[in-house]
C-alpha positions as CSV (number, residue, x, y, z in Angstrom):
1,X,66.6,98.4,-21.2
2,X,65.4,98.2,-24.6
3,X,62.5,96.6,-25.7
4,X,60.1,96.1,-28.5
5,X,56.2,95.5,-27.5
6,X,53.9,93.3,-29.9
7,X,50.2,93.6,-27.9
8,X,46.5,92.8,-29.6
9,X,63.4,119.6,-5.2
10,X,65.1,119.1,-3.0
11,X,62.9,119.4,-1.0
12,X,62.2,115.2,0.0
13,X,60.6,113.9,2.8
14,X,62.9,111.7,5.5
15,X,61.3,108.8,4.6
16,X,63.2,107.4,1.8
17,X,62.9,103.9,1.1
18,X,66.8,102.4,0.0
19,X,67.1,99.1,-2.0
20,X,70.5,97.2,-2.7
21,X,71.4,96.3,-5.8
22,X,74.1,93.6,-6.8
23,X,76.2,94.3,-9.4
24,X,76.5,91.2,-11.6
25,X,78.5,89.7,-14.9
26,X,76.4,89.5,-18.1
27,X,76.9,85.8,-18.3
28,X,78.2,84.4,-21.8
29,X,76.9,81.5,-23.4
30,X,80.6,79.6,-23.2
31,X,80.7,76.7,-21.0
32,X,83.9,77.6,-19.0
33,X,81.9,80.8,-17.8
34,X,78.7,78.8,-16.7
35,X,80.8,76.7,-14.7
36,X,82.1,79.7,-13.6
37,X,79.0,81.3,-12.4
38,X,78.0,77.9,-10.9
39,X,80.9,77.8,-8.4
40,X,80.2,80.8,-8.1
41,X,76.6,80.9,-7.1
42,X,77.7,77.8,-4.8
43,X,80.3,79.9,-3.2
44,X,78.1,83.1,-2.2
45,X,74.8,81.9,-1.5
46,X,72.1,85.0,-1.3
47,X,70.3,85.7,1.6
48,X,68.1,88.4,2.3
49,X,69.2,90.2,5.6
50,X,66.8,93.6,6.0
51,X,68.1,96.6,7.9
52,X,66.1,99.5,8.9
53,X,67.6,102.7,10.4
54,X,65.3,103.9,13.7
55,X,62.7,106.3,12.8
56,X,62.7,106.2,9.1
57,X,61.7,104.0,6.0
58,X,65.1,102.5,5.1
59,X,65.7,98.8,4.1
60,X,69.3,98.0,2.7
61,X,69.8,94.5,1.8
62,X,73.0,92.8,1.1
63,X,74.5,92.7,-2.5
64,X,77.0,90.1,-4.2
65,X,79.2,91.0,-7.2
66,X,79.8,88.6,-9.9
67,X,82.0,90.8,-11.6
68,X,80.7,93.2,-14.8
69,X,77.9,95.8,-15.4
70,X,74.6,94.5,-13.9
71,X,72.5,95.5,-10.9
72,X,69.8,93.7,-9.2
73,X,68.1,94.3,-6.1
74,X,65.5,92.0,-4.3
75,X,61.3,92.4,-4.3
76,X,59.5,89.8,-3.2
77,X,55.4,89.4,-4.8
78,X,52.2,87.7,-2.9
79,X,51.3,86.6,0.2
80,X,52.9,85.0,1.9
81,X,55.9,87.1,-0.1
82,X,57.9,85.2,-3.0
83,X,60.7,86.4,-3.1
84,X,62.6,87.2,-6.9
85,X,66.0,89.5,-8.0
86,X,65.0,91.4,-10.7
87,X,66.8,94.5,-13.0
88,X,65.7,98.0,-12.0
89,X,65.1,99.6,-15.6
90,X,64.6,103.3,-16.1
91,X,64.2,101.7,-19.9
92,X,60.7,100.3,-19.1
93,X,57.4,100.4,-17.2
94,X,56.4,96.9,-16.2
95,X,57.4,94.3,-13.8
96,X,57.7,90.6,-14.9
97,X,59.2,87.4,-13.1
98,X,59.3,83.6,-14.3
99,X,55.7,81.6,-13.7
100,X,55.2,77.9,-13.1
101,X,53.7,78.1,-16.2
102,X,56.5,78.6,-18.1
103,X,57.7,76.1,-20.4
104,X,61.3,77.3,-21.9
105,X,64.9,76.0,-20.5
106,X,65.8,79.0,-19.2
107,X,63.3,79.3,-16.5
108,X,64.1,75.9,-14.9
109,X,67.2,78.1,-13.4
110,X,65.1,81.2,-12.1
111,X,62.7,81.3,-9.5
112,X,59.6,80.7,-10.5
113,X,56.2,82.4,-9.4
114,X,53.7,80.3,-7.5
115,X,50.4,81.4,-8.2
116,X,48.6,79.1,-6.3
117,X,50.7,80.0,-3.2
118,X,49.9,83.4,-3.1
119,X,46.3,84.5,-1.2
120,X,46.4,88.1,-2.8
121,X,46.9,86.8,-6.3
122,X,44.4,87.6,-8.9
123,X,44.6,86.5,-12.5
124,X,43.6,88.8,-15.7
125,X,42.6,88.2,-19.1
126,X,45.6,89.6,-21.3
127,X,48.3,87.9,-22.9
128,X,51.7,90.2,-24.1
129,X,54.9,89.8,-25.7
130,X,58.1,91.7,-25.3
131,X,61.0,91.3,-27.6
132,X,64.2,92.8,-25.6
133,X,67.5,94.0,-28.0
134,X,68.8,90.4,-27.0
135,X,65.6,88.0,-25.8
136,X,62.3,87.6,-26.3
137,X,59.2,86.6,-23.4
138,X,55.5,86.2,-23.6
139,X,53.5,85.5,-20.9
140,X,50.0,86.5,-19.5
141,X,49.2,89.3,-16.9
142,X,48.1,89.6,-13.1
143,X,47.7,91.2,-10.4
144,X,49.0,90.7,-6.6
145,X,50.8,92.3,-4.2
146,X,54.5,93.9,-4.2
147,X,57.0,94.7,-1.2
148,X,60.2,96.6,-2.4
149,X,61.8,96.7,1.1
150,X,59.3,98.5,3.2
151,X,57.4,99.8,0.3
152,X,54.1,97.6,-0.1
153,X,52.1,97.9,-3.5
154,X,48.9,96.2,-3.1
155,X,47.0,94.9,-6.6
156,X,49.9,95.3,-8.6
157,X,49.4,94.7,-12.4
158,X,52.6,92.1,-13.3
159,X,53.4,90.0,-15.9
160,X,53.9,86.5,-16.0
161,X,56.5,84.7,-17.9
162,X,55.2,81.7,-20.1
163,X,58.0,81.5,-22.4
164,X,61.1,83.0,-22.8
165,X,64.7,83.5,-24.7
166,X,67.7,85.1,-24.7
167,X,68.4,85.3,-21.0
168,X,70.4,82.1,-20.7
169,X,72.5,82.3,-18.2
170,X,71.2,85.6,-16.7
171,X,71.6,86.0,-12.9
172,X,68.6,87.8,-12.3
173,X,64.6,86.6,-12.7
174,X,63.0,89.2,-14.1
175,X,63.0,93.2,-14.2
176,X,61.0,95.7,-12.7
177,X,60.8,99.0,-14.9
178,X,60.6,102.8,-13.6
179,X,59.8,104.8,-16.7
180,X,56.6,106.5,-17.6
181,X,53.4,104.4,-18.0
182,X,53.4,105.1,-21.8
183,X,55.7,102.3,-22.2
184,X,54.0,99.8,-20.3
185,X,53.2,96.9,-22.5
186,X,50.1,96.0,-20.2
187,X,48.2,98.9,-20.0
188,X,48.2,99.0,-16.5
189,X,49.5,101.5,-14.2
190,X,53.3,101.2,-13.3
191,X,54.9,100.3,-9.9
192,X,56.8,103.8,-9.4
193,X,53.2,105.3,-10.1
194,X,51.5,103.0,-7.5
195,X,53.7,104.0,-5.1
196,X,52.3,107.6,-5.1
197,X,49.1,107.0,-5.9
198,X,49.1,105.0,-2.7
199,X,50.9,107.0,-0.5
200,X,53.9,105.2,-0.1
201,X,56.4,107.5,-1.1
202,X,55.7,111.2,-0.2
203,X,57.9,112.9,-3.0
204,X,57.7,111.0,-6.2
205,X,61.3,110.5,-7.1
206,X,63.3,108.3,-7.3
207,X,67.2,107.5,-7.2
208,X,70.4,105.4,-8.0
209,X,73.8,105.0,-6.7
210,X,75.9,102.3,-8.9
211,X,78.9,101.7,-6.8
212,X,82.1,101.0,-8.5
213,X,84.7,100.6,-5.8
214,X,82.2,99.1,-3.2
215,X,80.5,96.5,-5.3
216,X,78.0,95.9,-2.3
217,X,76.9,99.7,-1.8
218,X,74.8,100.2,-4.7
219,X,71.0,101.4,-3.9
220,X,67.6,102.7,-5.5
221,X,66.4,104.8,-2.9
222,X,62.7,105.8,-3.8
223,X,61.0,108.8,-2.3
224,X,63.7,111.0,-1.6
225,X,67.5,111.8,-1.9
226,X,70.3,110.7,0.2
227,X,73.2,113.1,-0.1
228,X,75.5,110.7,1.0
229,X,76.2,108.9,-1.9
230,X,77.1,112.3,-4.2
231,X,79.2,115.1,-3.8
232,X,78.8,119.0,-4.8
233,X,75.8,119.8,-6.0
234,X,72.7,118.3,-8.7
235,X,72.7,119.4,-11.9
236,X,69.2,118.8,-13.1
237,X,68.6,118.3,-17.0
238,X,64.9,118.9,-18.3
239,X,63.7,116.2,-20.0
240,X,62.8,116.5,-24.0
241,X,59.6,115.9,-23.2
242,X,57.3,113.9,-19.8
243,X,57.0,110.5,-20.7
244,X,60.5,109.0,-21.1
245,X,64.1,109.3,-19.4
246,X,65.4,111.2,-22.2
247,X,67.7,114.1,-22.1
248,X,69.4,116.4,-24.8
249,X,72.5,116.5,-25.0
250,X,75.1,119.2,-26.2
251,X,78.3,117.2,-27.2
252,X,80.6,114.3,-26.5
253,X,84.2,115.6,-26.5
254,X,87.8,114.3,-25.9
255,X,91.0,116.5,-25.8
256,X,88.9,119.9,-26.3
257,X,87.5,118.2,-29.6
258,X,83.6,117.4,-30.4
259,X,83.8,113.6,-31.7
260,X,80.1,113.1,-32.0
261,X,76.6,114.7,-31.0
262,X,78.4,117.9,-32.7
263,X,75.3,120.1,-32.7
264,X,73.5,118.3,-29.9
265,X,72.1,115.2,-29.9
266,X,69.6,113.0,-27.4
267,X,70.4,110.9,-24.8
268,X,68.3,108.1,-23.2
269,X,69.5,107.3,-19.4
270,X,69.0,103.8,-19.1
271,X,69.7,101.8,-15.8
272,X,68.8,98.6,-17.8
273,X,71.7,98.8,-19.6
274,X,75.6,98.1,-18.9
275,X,77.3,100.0,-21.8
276,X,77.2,103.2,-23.5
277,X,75.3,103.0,-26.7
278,X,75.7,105.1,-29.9
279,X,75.5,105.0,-33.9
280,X,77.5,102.7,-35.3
281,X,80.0,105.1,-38.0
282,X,79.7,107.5,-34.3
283,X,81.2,104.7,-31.9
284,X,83.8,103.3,-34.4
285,X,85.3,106.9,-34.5
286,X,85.4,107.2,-31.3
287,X,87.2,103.6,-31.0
288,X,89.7,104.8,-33.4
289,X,90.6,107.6,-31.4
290,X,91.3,106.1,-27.9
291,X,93.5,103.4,-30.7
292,X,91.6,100.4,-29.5
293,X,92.5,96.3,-31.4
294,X,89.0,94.5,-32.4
295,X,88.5,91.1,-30.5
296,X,85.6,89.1,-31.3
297,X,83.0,91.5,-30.6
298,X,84.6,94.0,-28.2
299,X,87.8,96.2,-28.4
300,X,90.5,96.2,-26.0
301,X,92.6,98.8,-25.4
302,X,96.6,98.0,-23.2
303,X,95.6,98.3,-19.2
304,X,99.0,100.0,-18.7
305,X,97.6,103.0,-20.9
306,X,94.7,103.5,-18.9
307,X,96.8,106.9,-17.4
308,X,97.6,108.3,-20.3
309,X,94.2,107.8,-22.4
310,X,92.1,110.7,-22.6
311,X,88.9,111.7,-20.2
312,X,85.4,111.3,-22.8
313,X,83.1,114.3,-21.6
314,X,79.4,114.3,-22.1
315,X,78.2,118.1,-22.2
316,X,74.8,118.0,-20.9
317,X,72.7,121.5,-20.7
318,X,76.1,123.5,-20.1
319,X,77.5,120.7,-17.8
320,X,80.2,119.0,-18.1
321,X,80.3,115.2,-17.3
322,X,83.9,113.8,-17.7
323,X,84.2,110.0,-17.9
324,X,87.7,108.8,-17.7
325,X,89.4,106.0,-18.9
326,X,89.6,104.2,-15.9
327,X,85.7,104.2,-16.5
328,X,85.0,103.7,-19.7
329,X,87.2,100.9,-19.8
330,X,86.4,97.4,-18.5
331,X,88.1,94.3,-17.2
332,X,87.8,91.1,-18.5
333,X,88.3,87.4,-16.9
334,X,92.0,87.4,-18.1
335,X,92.5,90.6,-17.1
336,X,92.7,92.1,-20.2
337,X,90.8,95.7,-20.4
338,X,88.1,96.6,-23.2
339,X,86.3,99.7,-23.8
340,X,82.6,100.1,-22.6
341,X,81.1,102.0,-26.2
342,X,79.0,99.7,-28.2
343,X,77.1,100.1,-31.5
344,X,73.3,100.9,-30.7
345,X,71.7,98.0,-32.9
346,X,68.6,100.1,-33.8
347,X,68.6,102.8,-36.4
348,X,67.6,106.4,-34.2
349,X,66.8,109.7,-35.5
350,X,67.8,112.2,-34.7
351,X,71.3,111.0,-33.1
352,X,70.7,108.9,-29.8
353,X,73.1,107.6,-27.2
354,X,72.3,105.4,-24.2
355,X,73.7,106.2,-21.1
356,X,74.1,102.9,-19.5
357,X,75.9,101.7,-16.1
358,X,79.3,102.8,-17.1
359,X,77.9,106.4,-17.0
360,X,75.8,105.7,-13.8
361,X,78.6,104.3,-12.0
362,X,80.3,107.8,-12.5
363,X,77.2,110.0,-12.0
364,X,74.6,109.6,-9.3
365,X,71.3,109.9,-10.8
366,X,67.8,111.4,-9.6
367,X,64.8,110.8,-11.7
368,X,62.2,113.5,-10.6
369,X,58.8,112.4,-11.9
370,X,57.3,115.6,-9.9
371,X,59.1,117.8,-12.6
372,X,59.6,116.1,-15.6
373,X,63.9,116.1,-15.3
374,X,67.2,113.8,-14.8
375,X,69.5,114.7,-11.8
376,X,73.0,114.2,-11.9
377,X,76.3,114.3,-10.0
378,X,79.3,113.4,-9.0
379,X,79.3,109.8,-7.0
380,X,81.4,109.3,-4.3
């Protein structure tokens, strides 16, 4: 997930920790779709419903599936526990969720954090302000305790949301980030970092499986791998350097021909975000080649072709990651079918993709904190 801040192996354990995500529609601002979502919300009510395996540290929670490229899981924060869905973001360090004290529209429809509710909560000095690719919060942070299924994090540094914009409509309350602690915008020490340097977690990795087929199988499973949801082996990539989820990559190809990162390139795996993100004169091109029509702001492409277009591959450190059109293609609410590359609004150099969800969905992922590198293979 992107954001700006403005602020004054294997060899795991058993005990691996899993937490479901939901995969979830970025809502539009169009009235027909919030109605939508509405009935939709009405229709398949949440509930949390934990499930632990006999003799290990597993909680699986149920997922719902409002249709696109989003995945939330449940936390809860305080004590007695409050409980909040929130975006698990490789893009970013910090965890933030909706306060009482917030004042803008958009919070009236999130839950909102209870301060006074909470026995273990305990209020800090220090105000921050995020400015996200497509919203913008500020709010003040605290500190308090945090349950990610089994996993307990006591004294947590959070933020609180005061104001907000930008996530109109967006079915989940706030986001809770797993990248380094260099790009926490509190200063504090990050949740994934917590979790080892209290004990909770015996290998510090982490893990996500994005379902596609099975919309209510998705999981981050934290302290360890579960082979189950990949098949052949993990191909691990060393990252460009500890401190950020950031890979090089070789070349992006279609029909044995380099169409962009010709001479390598960077990519950023990003769990935060739904597409796959590249330079604007790079993604065009690549538009142009699967012969895709402009439509407001996305291109479709015929759903009857979807055989007979070509398989993208992402060459990363000598491996090749194919991503078929089947994949990289999405389906709308009229059942038309659009492709999933975007134009990465900020200017990078060198060349930068994003690897978002259509990417994850494909390729299991293990982010191995231990030794500074990205795992990757084949989902089931």
């Amino acid at each position: 997930m992107k954001w700006l801040v403005l602020l004054g192996l294997v060899t795991f354990s058993e005990c691996i920790v899993k937490i479901p995500l939901t995969r979830v529609k970025i809502m539009r601002k169009t009235r027909s779709e919030k109605h939508m979502l509405n009935n939709f919300l009405k229709e398949h009510a949440y509930r949390l419903n934990l499930t632990s395996s006999p003799g290990s540290n597993m909680a699986t929670h149920p997922l719902r599936n409002i249709q696109d490229m989003l995945y939330v899981g449940n936390i809860t924060i305080g004590t007695p526990p409050q409980e909040f869905q929130v975006v698990f973001d490789t893009g970013s360090s910090d965890l933030w969720v909706p306060s009482v004290f917030c004042t803008s529209p958009t919070c009236s429809s999130h839950v909102l954090f209870r301060h006074l509710e909470s026995s273990t909560f305990r209020p800090k000095n220090k105000t921050f302000i995020v400015e996200y690719s497509s919203g913008r919060m500020k709010g003040v942070v605290a500190r308090d305790t945090v349950r990610i299924g089994d996993l307990v994090i006591t004294d947590q540094e959070f933020g609180l949301s005061m104001a907000q914009s930008g996530f109109e409509g967006m079915p989940f309350d706030g986001v809770l980030g797993l990248n380094y602690p260099k790009f926490s915008f509190t200063g504090g020490i990050p949740i994934f970092d917590n979790l080892k340097n209290q004990g909770a977690i015996s290998e510090p990795v982490f893990a996500f499986y994005l379902s596609k087929s099975k919309p209510e199988s998705s999981v981050v499973m934290f302290g360890g791998v579960d082979k189950s949801y990949y098949q052949g082996v993990l191909h691990w990539v060393p990252l460009i350097q500890a401190g950020n989820w950031r890979v090089h990559m070789d070349c992006i190809s279609m029909n044995r021909r380099v169409i962009s990162c010709s001479g390598g390139c960077e990519a950023l795996v990003d769990t935060g975000r739904s597409l796959i993100q590249g330079p604007r004169r790079l993604v065009n091109n690549i538009l142009r080649l699967i012969g895709t029509m402009p439509r407001g702001s996305k291109h479709y492409v015929s759903c009857f072709a979807l055989n007979t277009l070509p398989s993208i591959i992402f060459t990363i450190n000598g491996f090749n990651y194919p991503l078929p059109a089947q994949a990289y293609t999405i389906k709308d609410s009229s059942g038309n079918c659009y492709t999933s590359f975007k134009e990465n609004p900020a200017s990078t150099s060198p060349e930068t993709w994003i690897l978002g969800d259509v990417f994850l969905r494909q390729y299991f992922s293990v982010y191995d904190r231990g030794n500074d590198r990205i795992g990757l293979a084949q989902a089931v």
